[in-house]
C-alpha positions in Angstrom: 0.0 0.0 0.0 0.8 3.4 -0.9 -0.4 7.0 -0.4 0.9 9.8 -2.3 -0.1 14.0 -2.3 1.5 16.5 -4.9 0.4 20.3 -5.6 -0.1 20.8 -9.1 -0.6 24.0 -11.4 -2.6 22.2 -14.6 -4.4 24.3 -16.4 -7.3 23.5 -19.2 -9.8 26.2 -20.2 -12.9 26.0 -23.1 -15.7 28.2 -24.1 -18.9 27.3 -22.5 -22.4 28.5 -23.5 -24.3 30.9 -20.4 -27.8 32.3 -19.8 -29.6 34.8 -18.1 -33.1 34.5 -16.5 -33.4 38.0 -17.8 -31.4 37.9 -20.9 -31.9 33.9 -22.3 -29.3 33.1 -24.0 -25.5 34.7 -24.2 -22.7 34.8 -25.8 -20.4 32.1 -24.4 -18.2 32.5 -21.8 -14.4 31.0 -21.3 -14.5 28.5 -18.3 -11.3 27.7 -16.8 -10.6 24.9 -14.3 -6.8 24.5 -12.7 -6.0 21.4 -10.6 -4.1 22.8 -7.7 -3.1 19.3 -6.4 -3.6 15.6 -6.6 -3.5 12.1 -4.4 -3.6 8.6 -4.4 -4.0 5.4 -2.1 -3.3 2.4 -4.0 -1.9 -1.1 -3.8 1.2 -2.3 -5.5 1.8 -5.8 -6.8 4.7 -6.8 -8.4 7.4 -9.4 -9.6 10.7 -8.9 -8.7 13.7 -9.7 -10.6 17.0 -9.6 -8.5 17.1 -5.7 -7.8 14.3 -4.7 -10.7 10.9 -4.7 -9.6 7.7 -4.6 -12.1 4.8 -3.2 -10.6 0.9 -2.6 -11.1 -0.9 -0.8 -9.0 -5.2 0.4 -8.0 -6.9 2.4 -6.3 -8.2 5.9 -5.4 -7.8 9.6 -6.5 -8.5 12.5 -5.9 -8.0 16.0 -7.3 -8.5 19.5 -6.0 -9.9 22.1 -8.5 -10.5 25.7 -9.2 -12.9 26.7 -11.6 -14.2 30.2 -13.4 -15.8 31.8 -15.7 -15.5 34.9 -17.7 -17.4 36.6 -20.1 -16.1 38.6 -22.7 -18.8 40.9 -22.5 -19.3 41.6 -18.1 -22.3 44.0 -18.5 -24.2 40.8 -19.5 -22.7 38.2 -17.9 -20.7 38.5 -14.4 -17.4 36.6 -13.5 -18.1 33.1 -11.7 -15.7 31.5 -9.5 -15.9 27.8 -7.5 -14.3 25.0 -6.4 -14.5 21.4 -5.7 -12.6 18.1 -4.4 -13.4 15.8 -6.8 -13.0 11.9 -6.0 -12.2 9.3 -8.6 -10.2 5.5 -9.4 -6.9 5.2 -10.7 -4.8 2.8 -11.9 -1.1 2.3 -12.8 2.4 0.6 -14.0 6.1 0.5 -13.0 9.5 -0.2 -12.6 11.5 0.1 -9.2 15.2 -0.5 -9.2 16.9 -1.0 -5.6 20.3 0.6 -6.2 22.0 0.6 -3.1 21.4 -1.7 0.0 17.8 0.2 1.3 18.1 3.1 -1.6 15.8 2.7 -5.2 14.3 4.8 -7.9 11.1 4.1 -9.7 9.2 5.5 -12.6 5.5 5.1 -13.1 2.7 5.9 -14.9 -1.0 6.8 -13.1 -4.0 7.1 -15.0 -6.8 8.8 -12.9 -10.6 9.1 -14.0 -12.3 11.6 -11.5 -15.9 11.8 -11.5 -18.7 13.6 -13.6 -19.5 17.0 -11.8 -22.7 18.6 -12.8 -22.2 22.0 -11.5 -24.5 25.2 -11.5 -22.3 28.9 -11.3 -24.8 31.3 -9.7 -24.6 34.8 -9.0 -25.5 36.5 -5.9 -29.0 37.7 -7.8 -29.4 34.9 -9.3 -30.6 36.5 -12.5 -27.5 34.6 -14.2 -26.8 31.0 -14.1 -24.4 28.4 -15.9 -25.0 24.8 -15.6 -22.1 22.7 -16.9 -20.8 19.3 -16.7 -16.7 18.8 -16.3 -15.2 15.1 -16.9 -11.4 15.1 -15.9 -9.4 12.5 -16.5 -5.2 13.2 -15.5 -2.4 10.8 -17.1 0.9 11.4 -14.8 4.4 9.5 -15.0 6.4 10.2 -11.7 10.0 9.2 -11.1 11.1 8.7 -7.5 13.1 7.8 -5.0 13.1 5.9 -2.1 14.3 4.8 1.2 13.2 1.7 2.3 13.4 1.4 6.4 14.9 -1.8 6.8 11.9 -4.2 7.8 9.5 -6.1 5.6 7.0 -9.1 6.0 8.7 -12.7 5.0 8.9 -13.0 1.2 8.2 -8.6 0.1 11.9 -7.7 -0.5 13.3 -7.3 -3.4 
């Protein structure tokens, strides 16, 4: 088992149609959403070979996002900010290499699919309103290294 956490500055942005309980329709907006960090718990199993270790691993995810909108015209349509932790599954592959008695390095690849949000931007009046649905999916490779304390069940070194 494994956790890890890592702040993140992604970025993705997309225009997005709006409307107005007082206008209908608008012109669309640009929504933005920047992943400010991400995490994962997830089992390893492997094979090792001698000092090489090929892994694959499962579990959770999560992400932590920013979101906003802006409108290029904001007489008719105000700026909308919000944010959400959004939970998902992930899944992954590596290679570990134990270089020196307790020391290795790795390198892995995570694929993470975070869950559908259906989310409604609402300003204070509520005379404007955006309903939008965000699917994020994150591919990450990660190299590392590690220290390993010294104690392990019968039969997990490597």
């Amino acid at each position: 088992m494994e956790a890890d956490v890592s702040g993140a500055n992604l970025t993705g942005s997309s225009s997005c149609a709006s409307t107005s309980l007082l206008n209908g329709a608008l012109p669309p907006a640009n929504c933005k959403v920047k992943v400010e960090g991400v995490g994962t718990i997830a089992g390893r199993l492997g094979v090792a070979f001698d000092r090489v270790l090929l892994y694959g691993k499962g579990g959770g995810a999560w992400a932590s996002d920013k979101y906003s909108l802006t409108s290029p015209n904001a007489t008719l349509l105000p700026t909308f900010n919000g944010s959400e932790t959004k939970w998902g599954w992930m899944v992954g592959a590596g290679v570990e290499y134990a270089f020196y008695d307790n020391w290795s390095a790795k390198i892995e690849y995570n694929y993470m699919n975070l869950r559908t949000s259906n989310i409604q931007f609402t300003d204070p009046t509520g005379s404007f309103f955006l309903n939008t649905s965000i699917q994020q999916q994150l591919h990450v490779v990660k190299a590392g290294i590690n220290y390993r304390w010294g104690w392990a069940p019968v039969g997990v070194r490597y």
